[in-house]
C-alpha positions in Angstrom: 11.6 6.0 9.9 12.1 7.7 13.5 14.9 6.1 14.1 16.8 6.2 11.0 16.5 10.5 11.1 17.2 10.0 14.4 20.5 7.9 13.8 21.2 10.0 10.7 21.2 13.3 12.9 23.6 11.6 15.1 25.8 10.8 12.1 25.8 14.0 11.1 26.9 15.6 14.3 29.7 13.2 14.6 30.7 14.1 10.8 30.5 17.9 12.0 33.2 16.6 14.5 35.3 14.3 12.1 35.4 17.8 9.8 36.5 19.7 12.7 39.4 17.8 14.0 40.3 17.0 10.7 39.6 13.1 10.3 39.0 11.7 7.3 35.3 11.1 6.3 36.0 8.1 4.2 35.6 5.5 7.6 31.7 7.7 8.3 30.4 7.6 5.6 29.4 3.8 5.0 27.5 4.2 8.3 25.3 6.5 6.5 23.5 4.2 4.3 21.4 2.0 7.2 19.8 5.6 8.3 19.2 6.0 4.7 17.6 2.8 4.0 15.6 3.5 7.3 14.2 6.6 5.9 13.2 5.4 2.9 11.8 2.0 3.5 8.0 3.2 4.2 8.2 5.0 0.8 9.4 2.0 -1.1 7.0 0.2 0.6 4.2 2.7 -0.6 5.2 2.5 -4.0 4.9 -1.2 -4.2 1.1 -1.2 -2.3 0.4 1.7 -5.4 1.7 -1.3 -7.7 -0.1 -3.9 -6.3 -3.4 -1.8 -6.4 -2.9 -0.9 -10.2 -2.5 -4.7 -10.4 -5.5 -5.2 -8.7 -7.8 -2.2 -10.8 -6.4 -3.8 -14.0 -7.4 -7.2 -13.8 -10.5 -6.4 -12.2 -11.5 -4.6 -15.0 -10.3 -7.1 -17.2 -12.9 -9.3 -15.2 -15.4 -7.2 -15.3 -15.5 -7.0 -19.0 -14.9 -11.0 -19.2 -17.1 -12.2 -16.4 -16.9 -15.7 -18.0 -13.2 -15.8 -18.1 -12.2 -18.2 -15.5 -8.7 -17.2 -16.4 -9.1 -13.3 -15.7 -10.9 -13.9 -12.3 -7.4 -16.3 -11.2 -5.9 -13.4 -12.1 -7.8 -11.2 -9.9 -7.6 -13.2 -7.1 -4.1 -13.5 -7.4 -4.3 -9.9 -7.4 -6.3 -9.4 -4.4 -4.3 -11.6 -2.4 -1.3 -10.0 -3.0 -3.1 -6.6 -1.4 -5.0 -7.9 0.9 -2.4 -9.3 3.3 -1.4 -5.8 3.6 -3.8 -4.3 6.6 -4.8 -0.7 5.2 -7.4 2.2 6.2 -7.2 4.0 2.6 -10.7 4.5 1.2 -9.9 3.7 -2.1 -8.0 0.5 -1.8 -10.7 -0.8 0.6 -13.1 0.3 -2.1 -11.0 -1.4 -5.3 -11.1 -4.6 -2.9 -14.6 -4.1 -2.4 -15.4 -4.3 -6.5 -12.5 -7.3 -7.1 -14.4 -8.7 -4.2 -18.1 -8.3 -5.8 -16.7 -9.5 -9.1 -15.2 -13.0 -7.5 -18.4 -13.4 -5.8 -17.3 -13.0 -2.1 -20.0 -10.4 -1.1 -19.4 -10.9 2.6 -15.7 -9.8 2.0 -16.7 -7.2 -0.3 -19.4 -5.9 2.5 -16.4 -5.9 5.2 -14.2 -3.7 2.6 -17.3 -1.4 1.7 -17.5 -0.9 5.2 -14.1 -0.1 6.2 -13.9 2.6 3.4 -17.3 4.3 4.5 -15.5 4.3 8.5 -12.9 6.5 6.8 -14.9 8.4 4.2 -18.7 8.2 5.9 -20.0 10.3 2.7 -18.2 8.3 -0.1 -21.1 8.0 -2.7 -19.0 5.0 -4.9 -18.9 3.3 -1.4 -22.6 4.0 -0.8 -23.9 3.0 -3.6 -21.3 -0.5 -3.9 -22.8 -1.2 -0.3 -26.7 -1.5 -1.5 -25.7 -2.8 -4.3 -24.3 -5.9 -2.0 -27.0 -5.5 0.3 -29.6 -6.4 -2.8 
């Protein structure tokens, strides 16, 4: 994202100078869109995590209210695969995982989660309370 600003500054200085020698702009302008792109990768990127985690919240409720449903917990998994390739420090996507993780039965994984959330957010009662109730 640095660099994209960076390059996009330098674009703009050189279009200050294209305007003031009286170039055309037409041959600049293409070169604007890779700084662009640069500059807002991370927050497309973001908004497809947010997806993902919805993703993940709405089939692991679906599981929780079906916890016989072998087909709802495949979709969970799928779900929670999806996120957790992605490494993250947010307390309440390491907390989400924590529950998808309790609810397909990998406590160890759901522990590791709990615990990352409660490095972030020490006083986190949900995370707290998740982590005895693991612990049990």
């Amino acid at each position: 994202m640095v660099l994209g600003i960076v390059m996009f500054v330098m674009l703009a200085a050189v279009m200050f100078l294209y305007v003031y020698r009286e170039r055309k702009l037409t041959t600049l302008l293409p070169f604007f869109m890779l700084p662009v792109v640069m500059i807002g990768f991370p927050a497309f990127q973001k908004i497809s995590f947010g997806n993902e985690i919805v993703s993940v919240e709405k089939a692991l409720a679906t599981a929780e209210a079906n916890p016989g449903d072998a087909k709802a917990k495949a979709q969970l998994e799928e779900s929670v695969k999806q996120v957790a390739k992605r490494p993250t420090t947010d307390p309440k996507v390491n907390l989400t995982l924590a529950r998808a993780y309790k609810a397909l039965g990998q406590r160890d994984r759901a522990l590791d989660r709990v615990d990352s959330a409660l490095k972030v957010n020490p006083r986190s009662n949900a995370a707290m309370r998740l982590r005895d109730d693991l612990r049990r």
